[in-house]
N, C-alpha and C positions, 0 to 999 in steps of 0.2 A: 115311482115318483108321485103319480096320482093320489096314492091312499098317504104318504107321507104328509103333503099339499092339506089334505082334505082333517088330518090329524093336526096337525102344526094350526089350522083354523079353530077348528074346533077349541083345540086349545086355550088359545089366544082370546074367544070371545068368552069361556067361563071365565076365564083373568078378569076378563073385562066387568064384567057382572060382581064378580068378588072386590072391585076395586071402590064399591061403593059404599064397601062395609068401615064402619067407623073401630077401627082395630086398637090394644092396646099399645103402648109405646114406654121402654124404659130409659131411664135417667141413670147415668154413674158417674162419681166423680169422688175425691180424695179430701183428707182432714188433716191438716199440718199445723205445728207452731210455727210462729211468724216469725219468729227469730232464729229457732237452730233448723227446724225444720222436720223436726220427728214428729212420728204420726198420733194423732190423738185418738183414743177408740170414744169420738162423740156421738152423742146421741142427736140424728137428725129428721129434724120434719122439713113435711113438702107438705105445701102452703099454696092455693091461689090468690090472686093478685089483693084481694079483700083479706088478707090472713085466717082465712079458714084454714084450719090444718085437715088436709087430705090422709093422710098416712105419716106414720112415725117406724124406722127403722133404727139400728147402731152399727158404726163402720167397724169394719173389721181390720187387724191388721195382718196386713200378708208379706211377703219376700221380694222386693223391688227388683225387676226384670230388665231397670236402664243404669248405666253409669252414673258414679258420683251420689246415688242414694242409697240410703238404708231401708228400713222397714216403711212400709205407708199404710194408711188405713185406708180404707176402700168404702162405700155403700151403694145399694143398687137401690133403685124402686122401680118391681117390674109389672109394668101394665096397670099401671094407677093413673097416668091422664089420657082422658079420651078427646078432648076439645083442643083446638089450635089455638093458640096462646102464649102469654108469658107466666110463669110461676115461680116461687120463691122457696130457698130452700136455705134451711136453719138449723146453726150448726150449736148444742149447749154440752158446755163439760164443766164439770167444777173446777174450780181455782181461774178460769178464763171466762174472757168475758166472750156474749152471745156473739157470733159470725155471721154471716148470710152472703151470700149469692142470690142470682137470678138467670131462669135457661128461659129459651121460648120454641116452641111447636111449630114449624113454618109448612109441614105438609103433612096431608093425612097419611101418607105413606111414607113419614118418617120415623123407625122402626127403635132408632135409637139415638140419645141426646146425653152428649160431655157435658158435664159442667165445668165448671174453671175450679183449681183446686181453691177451699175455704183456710184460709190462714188467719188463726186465732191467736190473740194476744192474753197474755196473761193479768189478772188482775189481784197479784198477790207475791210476798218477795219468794223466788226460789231457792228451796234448800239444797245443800249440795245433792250430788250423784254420789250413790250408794257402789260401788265397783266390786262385782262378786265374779272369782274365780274359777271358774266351771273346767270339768275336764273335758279332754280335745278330744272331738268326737269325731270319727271320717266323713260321714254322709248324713243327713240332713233331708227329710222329705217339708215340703213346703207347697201346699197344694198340689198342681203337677210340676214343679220345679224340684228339680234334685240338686242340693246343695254341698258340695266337697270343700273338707277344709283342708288346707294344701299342708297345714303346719304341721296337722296329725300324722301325716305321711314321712316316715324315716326315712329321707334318701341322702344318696353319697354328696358330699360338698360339691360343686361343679357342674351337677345333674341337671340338664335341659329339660322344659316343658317335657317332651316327649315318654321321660323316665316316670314324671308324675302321672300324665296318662294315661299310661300303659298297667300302673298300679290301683286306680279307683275301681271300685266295684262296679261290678256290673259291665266295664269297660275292654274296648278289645281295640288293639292300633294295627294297623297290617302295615307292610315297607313301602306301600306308595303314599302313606301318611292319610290315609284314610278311619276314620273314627266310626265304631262303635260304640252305642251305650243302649242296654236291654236289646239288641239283636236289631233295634234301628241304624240307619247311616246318619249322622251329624252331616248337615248340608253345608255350614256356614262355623267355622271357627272367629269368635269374635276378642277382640281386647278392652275390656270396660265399655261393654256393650255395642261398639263402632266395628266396622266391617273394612278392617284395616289390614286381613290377611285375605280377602278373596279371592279366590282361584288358585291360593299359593299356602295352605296351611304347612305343610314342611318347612318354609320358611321360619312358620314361629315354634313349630316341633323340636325344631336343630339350633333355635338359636336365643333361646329368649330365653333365661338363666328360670329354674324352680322357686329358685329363693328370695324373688322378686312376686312369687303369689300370692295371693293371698286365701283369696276362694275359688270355685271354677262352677259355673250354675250350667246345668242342662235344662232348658226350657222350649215350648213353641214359641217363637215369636211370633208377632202379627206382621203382617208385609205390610208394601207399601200403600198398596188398594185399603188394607183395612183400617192402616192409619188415617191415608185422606178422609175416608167414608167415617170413622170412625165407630165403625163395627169391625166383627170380624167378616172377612168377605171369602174366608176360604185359602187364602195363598199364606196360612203359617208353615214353617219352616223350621225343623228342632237345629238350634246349633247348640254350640259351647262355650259360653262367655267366660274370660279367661281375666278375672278382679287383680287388680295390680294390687300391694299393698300403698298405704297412703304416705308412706316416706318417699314414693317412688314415684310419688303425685307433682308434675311441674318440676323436677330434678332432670339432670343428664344423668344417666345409669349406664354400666357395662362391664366388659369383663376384655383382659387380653390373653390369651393362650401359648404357652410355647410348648413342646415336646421332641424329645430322641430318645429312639430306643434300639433296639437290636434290630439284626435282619436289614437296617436302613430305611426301618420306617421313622418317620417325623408328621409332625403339624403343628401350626401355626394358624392361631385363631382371633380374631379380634370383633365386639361387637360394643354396639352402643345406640341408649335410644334415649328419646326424649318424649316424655306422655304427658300433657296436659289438657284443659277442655278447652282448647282456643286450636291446638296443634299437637301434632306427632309424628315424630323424627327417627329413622332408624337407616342405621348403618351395618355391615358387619363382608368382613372377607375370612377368607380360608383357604388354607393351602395344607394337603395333606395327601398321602398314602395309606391310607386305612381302607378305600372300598367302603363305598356309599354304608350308612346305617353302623359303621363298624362299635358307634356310639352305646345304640339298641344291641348290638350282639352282643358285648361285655354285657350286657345285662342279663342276657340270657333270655331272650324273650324272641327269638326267632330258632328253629331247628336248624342243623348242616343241611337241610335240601334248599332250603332259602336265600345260603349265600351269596354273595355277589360273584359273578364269574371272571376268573383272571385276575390280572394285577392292574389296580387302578391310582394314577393320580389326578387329584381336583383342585383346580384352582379356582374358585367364586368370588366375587364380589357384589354387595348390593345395594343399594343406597333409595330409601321408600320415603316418601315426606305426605302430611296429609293435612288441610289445613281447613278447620270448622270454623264458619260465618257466624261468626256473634255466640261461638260455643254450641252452638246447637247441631246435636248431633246426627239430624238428618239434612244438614245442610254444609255443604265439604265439596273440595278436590281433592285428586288424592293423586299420587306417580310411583311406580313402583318401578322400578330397573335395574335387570341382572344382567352380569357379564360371568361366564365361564370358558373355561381352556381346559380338557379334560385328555387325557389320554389312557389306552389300556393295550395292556399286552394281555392277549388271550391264548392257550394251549387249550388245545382239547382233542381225546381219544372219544369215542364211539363207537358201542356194538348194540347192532338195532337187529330186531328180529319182528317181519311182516306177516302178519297172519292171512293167509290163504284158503280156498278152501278145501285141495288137495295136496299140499305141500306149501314148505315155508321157506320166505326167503329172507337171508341173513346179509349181515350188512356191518362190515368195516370201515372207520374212517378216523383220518388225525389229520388237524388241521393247527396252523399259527397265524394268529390276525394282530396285526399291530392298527390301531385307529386311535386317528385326532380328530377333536372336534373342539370347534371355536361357536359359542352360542350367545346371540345379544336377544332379551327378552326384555321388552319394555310393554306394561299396564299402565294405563292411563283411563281416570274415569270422572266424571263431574256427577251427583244428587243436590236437588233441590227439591225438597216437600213445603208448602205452604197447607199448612193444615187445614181441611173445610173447603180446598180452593183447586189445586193442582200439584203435581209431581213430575216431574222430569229425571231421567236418567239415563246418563253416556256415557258411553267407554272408547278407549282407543288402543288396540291390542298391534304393536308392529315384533315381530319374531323374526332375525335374521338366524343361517344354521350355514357353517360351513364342515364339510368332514371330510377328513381323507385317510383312506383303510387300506390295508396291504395283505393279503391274504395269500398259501400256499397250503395248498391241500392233496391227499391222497385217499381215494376211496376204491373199496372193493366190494362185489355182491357174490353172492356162493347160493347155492342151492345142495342142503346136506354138505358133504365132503367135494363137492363139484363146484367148482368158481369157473363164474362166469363171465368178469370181467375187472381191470383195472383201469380207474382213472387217475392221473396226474392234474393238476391244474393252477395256476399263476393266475392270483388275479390284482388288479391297484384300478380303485374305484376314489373319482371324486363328484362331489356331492357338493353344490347350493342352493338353499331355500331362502325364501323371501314370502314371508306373508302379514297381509296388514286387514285389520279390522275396524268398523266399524258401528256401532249400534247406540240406538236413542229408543226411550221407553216413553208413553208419556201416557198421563191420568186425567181426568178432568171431571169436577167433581159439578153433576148436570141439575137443577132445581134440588137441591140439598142431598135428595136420595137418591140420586141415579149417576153411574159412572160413566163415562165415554173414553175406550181404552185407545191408545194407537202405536202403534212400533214398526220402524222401521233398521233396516240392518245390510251391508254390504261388505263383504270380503274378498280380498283377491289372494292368489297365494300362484306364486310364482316358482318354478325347479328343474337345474338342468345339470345335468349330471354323465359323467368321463367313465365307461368303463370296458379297462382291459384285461382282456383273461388268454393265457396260453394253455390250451386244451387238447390233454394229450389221452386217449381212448383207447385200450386193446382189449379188444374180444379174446377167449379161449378157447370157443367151439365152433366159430366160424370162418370161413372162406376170406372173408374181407377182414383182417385181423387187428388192422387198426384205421384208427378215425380221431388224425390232427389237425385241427383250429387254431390260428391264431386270429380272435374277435377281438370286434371296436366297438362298441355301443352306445350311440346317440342317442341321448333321452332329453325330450325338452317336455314339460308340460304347465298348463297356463288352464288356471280354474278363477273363474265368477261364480259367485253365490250374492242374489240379492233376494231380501225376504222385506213381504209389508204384511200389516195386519190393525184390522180394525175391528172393534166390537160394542156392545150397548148394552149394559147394566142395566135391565128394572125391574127395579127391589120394590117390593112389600115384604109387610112385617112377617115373616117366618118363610117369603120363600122371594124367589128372582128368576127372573129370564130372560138370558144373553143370546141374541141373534151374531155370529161377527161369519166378517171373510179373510184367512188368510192368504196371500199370494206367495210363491218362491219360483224364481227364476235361476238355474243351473246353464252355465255354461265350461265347457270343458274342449283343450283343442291338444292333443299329444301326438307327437313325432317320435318315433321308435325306429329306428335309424340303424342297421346291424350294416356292419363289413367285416370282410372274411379278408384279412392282411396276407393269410398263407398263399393266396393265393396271386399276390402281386408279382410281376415278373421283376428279377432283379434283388429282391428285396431279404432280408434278413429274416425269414421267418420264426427265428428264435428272441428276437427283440419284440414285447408283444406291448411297450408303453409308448414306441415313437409310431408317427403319422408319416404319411408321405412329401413333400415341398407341394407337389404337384396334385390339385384338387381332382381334374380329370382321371389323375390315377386313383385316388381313392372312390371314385364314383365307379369306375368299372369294375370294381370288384364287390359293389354294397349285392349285398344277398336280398334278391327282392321279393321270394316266398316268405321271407320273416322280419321283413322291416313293414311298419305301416305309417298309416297315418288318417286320424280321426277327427272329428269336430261333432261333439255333441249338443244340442238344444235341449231344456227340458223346462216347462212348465207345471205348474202343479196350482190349481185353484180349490180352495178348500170353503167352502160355507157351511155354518153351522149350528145350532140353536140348542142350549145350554136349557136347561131345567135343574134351580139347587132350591135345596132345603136348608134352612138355617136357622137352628136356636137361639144363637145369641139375637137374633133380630125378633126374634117370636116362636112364640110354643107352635107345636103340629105335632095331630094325633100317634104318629108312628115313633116319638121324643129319638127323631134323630136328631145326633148333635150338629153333624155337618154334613152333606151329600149331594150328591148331583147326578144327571143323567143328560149324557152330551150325545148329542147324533149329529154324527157331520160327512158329508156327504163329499170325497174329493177327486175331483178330474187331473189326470195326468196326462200327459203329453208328451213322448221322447222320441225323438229325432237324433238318427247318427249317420253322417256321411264320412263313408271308412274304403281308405283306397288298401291294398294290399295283393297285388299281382292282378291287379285292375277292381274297378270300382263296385263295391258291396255295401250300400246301404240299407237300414234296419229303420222302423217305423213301430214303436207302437201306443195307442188310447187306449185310453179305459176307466172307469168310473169306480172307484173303493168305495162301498158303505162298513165303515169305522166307527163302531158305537164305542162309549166307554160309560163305567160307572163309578162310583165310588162313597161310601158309606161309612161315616164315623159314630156311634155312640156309646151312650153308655156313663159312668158314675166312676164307683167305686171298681168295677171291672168296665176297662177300654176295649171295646171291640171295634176293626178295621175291616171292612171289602172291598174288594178294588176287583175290577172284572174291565180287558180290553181285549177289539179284535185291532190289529195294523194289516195290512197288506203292501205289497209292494210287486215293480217290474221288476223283470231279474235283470243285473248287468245288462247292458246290449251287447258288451263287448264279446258275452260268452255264446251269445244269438247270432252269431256272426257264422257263414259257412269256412272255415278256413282251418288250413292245419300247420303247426306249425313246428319242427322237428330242428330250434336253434340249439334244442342239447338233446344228441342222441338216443341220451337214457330214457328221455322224457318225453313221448310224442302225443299234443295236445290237439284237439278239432274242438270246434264252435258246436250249438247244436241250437238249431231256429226253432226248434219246438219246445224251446222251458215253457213252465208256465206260472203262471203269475203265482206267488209265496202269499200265505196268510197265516200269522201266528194269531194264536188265542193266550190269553193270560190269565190267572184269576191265580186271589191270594185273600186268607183270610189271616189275622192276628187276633190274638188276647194277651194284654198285659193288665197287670194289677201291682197297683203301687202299695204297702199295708204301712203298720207304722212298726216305727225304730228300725229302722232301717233293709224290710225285706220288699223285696220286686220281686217278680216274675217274669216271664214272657213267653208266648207260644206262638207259632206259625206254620199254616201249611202254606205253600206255593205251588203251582200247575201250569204246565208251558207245552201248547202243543203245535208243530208246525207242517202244515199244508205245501204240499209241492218242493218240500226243501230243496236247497242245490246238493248234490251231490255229483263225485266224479267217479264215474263208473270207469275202473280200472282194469283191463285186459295185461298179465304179466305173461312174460316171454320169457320160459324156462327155460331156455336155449340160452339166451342173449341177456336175461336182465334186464331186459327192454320193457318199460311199461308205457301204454298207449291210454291216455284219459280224453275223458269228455266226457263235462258237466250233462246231469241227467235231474230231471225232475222226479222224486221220489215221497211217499207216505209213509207213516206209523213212525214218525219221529214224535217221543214225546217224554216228558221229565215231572218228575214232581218229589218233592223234599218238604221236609217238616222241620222244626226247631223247637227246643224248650230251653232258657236261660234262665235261672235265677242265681239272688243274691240274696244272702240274709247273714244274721250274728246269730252265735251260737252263744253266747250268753247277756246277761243283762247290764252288763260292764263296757261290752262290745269290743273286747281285747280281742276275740275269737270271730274272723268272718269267712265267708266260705262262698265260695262263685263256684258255679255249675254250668256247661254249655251241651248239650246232646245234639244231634244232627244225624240226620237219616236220609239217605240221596238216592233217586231210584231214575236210573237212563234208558231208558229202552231208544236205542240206536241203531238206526236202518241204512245199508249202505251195502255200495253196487261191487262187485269184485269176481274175478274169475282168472283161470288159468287156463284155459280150455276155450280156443276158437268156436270150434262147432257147437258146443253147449252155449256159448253165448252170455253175457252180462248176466249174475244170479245175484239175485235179491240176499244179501248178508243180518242175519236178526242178532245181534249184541246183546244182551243182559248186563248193566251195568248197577251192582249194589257199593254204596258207601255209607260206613257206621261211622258215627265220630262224636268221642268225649274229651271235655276238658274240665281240669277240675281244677282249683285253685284254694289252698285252703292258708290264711294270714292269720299269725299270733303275733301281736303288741302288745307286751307285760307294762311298758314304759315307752316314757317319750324316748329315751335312749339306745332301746334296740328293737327289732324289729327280724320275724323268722316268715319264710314262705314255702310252702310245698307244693311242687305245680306237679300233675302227671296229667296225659292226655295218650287218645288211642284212637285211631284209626284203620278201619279194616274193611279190607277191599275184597268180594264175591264178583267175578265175572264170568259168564257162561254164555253159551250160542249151541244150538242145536246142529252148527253147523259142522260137516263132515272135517274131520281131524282138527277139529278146536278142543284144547285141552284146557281147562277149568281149571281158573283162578282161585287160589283161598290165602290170602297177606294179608297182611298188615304192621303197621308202624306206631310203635310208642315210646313216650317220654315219660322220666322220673325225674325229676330235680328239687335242690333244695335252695333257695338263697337265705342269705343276711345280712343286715344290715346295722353294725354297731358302732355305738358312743363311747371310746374309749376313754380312760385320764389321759394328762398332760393333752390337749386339744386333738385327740387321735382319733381316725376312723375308719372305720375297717369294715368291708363290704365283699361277698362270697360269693358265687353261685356253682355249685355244683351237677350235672345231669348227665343220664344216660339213654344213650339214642340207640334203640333197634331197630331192626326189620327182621322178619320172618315170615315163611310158608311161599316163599318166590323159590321156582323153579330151578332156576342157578342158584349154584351155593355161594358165589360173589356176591349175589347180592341180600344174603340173610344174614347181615353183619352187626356189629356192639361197639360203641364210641362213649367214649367217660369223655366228658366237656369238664374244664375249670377254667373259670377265669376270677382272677381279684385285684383288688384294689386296695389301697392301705394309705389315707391322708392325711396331712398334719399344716393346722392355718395355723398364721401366724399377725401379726399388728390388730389384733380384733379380729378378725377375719377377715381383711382386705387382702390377704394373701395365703396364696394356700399351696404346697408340694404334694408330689401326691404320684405313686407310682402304681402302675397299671400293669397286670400280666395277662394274656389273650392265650387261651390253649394249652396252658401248660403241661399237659399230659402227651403233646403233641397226637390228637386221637383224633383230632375235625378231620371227617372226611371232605373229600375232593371229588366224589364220586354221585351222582346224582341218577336216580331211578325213575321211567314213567312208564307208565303203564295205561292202556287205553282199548278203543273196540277195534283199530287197525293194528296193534303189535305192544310189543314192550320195547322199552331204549334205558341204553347203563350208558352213560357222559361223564367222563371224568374231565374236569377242569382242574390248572393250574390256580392256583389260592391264596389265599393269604398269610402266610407261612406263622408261625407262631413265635412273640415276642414279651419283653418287657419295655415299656416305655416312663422316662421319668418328666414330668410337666410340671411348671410354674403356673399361676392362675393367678392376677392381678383383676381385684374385684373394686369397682370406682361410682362412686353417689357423689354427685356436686350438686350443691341446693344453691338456686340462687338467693342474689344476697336479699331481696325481701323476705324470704325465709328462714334465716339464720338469726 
């Protein structure tokens, strides 16, 4: 703490010394017509206040990065005024007349100055627009903004945001609707620049019609810090701005859905929105049995291991309204609110096999789950930026969850040709959650250059939940042959989380330094509540969902070795002092673009008073030093570094002395000796953008974890009985690479070609034995994973469109340990799609693929599945209406059957599916322009 203290001074007084140097300071700002508002490329001097001209530059025009604009021209002058002041800046282009503005210099350490955009009038009549016909290109580079044109893209009539995404280069969707592009994650999916889907991107994945796009730009934004300050401050953000076309500017737009088809599936879909710069209105419900994504699956853009499991019906509804002050798009309320009614019927077989390290144990099981769930989610959020001044930002997040599940299952464990035991079990669980949030951001922007951050945040979340299970157990090899339960299980739990945080911005020109402190306060209070029904006198023991009249009676029978009950404390103080680097505020010799070095130093505090066959409380402090780095530069080639330590207490729960044997097979103890976890991170990247359309991307990643938890497993060859407790263990640690690129293979760019490689290496350390006397033995996994994906797209014409996807995966697992037999599989894909423009208004769309596996042990699971799915449409009134028949599986080949494999065992789960159909659907497609636009 002393040498920390004595560094952090030190520091501080060279700053001091540096603050008296007279540093340069640049000027940006934009050239428009004053009438339509296109960019002018003028030529501009900066002038002090006597019209001396200082410097002459020409704006350049680039790719508008907000709604509602086109191109703008831009000019910088960097580190041309040195004196505090006002200066004048002049704007000349021929055919217009001369422009001007005026900024002024309010502090030596103001790094960077807006000017107001110059809007020039013309001084001469204009001739028409010249309108030239260019061919439709896919992608678009535009400094670091990548440009997609939606129109270029052949998709089927009908086809949802999600279908266009999944098709642009470079791009990758996974089923929780998360976005790829060059091997980064999209933080933020936006709609004409507004932040109208956050938190909730599958909302406009599944629902916002293709045909309604226009462009889709991938870009960094600037946050909200860098807006106020009006530099960059560091908090950019890649999202996906998603360009409405401009017929669809201030119109109601939507589409309604119907469908039947075989098997007895159907849907019923209805959406509708409203987009202008004042407001924006969206609706939309759904009712169907397809099983989440069914959309994405006809497309053929997820494997059979990805399926949804079971048979699923969904009812949604949602209704989002957002309403922009004076149009200004960082000034808005916004409400978003879902309602769903979901149910699923799930089957499922299971045969799992445990790797040991004298023998293995094998493992039968088939289960039927029937569950409902009733979900109300409502967002709620307020922004306000005043530019140069303050920012505010709140949200209100209320989540109701009710569910109710029915379960009957039977499992059995064997050792070789030896079974060990069988269980039966009944179970019907109900489930309610309640949790409500809230959070406030706020900025303030301190003597011109300096920011002062504050946030505060509180949540509660509330869950108490019914669960009965009839537990019926026979051993094979023992004396005691069976072991019947009929359990109750009381579960109440009740969580606080309040977080504050304050911090202090001060900026000089190329670099800043943030002292802040944050606080978070945890509280947590859980009741776990077990009674044993079998053993009531009187009582029905084969009835395992009714309770007794009589309270007294249900108290005498609660099992009090495995009921508890806890109440946790936890404080967490964290102070810290920020050191960044930043060009756009000014040059520094090491021409990093963006970087920083945080050292934060944070005290915890956890307190748990936990009663469970009499009172067991845990205590423990301690002090984390969590440094972190991160380093952006670079040009024409982008390079990333990112380097973090975290630490953490383990659970207390698992620090607890106590054992706990509520399910026979499974007997778990506490262990007071974990120790404290610390992972290490570090990740480097290289991307490069080139022209006509090629990128790149490369990445290594390194993750290594200190003390992990691990639960050291004693198996009971006799019985099937495994005995755990968490164990603090070393030599866990991962690191994986990536190379993505995209490019055209000719100069036409009919021919494009995406590449993804991926190389995963696990080294896995974990506790296991079978052998009392020998004792808990250290387990060493070797975990390799290969992986390619290829993607290669030919568009001869706007009219058809061909894809060829193949990708491959292949799994090396070994362990040096006694009878571990060596892994050598893997899984891959061939497929072809298409996408055609038929006569008479027809269209016709294909995908065909083959899914293997191979070099797994069991010959079950080295299996071959021909996937087809198509589609074939025909609109009709202009295209306000469209038919349009769908078949899913044709070949009936989709497996049901699902593979894993890992450094504890392999498991084959075969689930119940989605049976294979034809569906025929209406599509009613509706634009109403109000009447000042007609």
């Amino acid at each position: 703490m002393n040498r920390l203290t004595l560094i952090a001074v030190f520091l501080l007084f060279c700053f001091l010394n540096v603050c008296g140097a007279n540093f340069g300071h640049n000027i940006q700002g934009r050239v428009a017509d004053k009438m339509n508002g296109v960019a002018i490329p003028a030529k501009i001097y900066l002038m002090n206040t006597d019209s001396a001209v200082i410097d002459t530059t020409t704006a350049t025009i680039e790719e508008a990065q907000f709604p509602f604009q086109d191109k703008q021209a831009w000019y910088v002058f960097n580190d041309k005024i040195k004196e505090i002041g006002r200066y004048i800046i002049k704007a000349v282009m021929p055919g217009y007349k001369d422009a001007y503005t005026d900024v002024e210099l309010k502090s030596s350490r103001q790094s960077y100055i807006s000017a107001k955009p110059i809007l020039m009038e013309h001084d001469y009549i204009e001739l028409p627009n010249v309108v030239v016909k260019a061919t439709k290109i896919k992608m678009m580079m535009s400094g670091d903004t990548i440009v997609y044109n939606a129109d270029a893209f052949n998709l089927s009539e009908g086809s949802m945001l999600d279908a266009l995404v999944s098709r642009l280069p470079g791009a990758q969707l996974t089923k929780d609707g998360q976005i790829y592009v060059n091997g980064k994650l999209i933080e933020s999916l936006l709609l004409n620049g507004r932040d109208f889907f956050t938190g909730n991107p599958k909302m406009a994945l599944e629902n916002l019609p293709s045909y309604t796009v226009n462009k889709i730009k991938v870009y960094k934004r600037l946050g909200t810090m860098s807006r106020l300050m009006q530099s960059n401050m560091g908090d950019q953000s890649l999202v996906m701005d998603v360009k409405l076309k401009k017929e669809y500017d201030a119109t109601i737009f939507g589409n309604a859905e119907s469908g039947v088809g075989t098997n007895g599936r159907f849907a019923l879909k209805g959406f509708g929105m409203k987009n202008s710069q004042k407001e924006m209105l969206l609706a939309f419900a759904n009712v169907n049995n397809l099983n989440d994504n069914q959309i994405a699956n006809i497309q053929g853009q997820w494997t059979p291991q990805e399926n949804t499991n079971g048979l699923q019906t969904n009812r949604t509804a949602n209704v989002s309204y957002a309403k922009f002050f004076g149009g200004d798009m960082f000034k808005w309320i916004s409400t978003s609110n879902t309602i769903s009614h979901n149910g699923e019927d799930i089957q499922m077989l299971k045969n799992a096999e445990v790797y040991l390290p004298s023998k293995n144990i094998y493992q039968h099981a088939q289960d039927g789950t029937i569950n409902k769930s009733t979900i109300f989610d409502s967002k709620n959020a307020f922004n306000y930026e005043q530019n140069g001044k303050y920012s505010t930002h709140s949200t209100l997040d209320i989540l109701y969850k009710h569910n109710d599940k029915y379960k009957s299952a039977f499992t059995s464990n064997s050792e070789g040709n030896s079974l060990l035991n069988e269980l039966n079990e009944k179970i019907s669980h109900t489930n309610e959650q309640f949790n409500i949030k809230f959070a406030n951001e706020n900025n303030f922007n301190i003597s011109v250059v300096d920011l002062l951050r504050t946030g505060f945040s509180v949540q509660y979340n509330k869950r108490d939940a019914d669960n009965f299970s009839l537990y019926d157990l026979r051993y094979m090899n023992t004396v005691n042959a069976r072991d019947f339960r009929n359990n109750y299980l009381k579960l109440y739990n009740n969580n606080l989380d309040v977080k504050g945080n304050i911090s202090y911005d001060w900026n000089w020109p190329g670099w800043s330094l943030q002292p802040g402190y944050d606080y978070n306060f945890k509280y947590n209070k859980t009741n776990h509540e077990l009674y044993r029904l079998d053993k009531l006198v009187g009582f029905d023991s084969l009835h395992y969902d009714i309770l007794p009249s009589a309270k007294n009676a249900l108290l005498a029978v609660r099992d009090n070795n495995n009921s508890y009950w806890y109440t946790e404390y936890q404080n967490h103080h964290r102070i810290f002092l920020e050191w960044c680097l930043n060009a756009a505020s000014g040059a520094n010799k090491l021409n990093i673009e963006y970087g920083y070095i945080r050292m934060p130093l944070r005290v915890v505090n956890k307190n748990m008073f936990y009663v469970r066959a009499g009172r067991k409380d845990v205590k423990r402090n301690t002090i984390f030093f969590e440094p972190e780095a991160y380093f952006r530069w670079g040009q024409t080639y982008n390079w990333e570094l990112n380097a973090s330590i975290k630490s953490e207490i383990p659970n207390l729960v698992n620090m607890i002395e106590y054992r706990d044997d509520s399910d026979p097979l499974f007997l778990i103890s506490g262990n007071p000796n974990l120790k404290n976890i610390h992972r290490y991170n570090a990740s480097l990247s290289l991307k490069h953008e080139g022209r006509g359309q090629r990128m790149w991307h490369a990445s290594i990643n390194y993750n290594k974890t200190d003390n992990n938890i691990a639960f050291a497993t004693l198996y009971n060859t006799v019985t099937g009985v495994a005995t755990m407790q968490p164990v603090s263990v070393n030599g866990n640690w991962r690191i994986n690479g990536q190379i993505d690129y995209s490019l055209p293979l000719d100069s036409a760019r009919k021919w494009t070609l995406d590449n993804h490689l991926t190389v995963d290496y696990d080294h896995n350390v974990d506790m296991t034995t079978t052998d009392v006397s020998a004792g808990i033995m250290r387990s060493v996994v070797n975990n390799w994973q290969y992986g390619v994906d290829v993607k290669l797209n030919f568009r001869p014409n706007e009219k058809c469109e061909f894809t060829l996807h193949a990708n491959s995966t292949y799994y090396y697992i070994n362990s040096s340990r006694s009878g571990f037999e060596n892994i050598h599989a893997g899984n891959y894909k061939l497929g072809f799609e298409t996408e055609l423009q038929l006569p008479w208004k027809l269209s016709f769309g294909s995908n065909f693929g083959m899914y293997g596996r191979r070099g797994y042990h069991s010959a079950m699971m080295n299996t071959t599945e021909w996937i087809w799915n198509m589609h074939l449409d025909r609109s009709f009134m202009n295209g306000a209406l469209l038919a349009k028949i769908t078949g899913y599986d044709l070949l009936h080949q989709r497996s049901t059957t699902k593979y894993e494999m890992n450094k504890q065992g392999r498991t084959e789960i075969w689930y119940n599916s989605l049976p294979s159909y034809f569906m025929c659907s209406l599509v009613w497609k509706f634009n109403v322009s109000p009447r000042s636009k007609k």
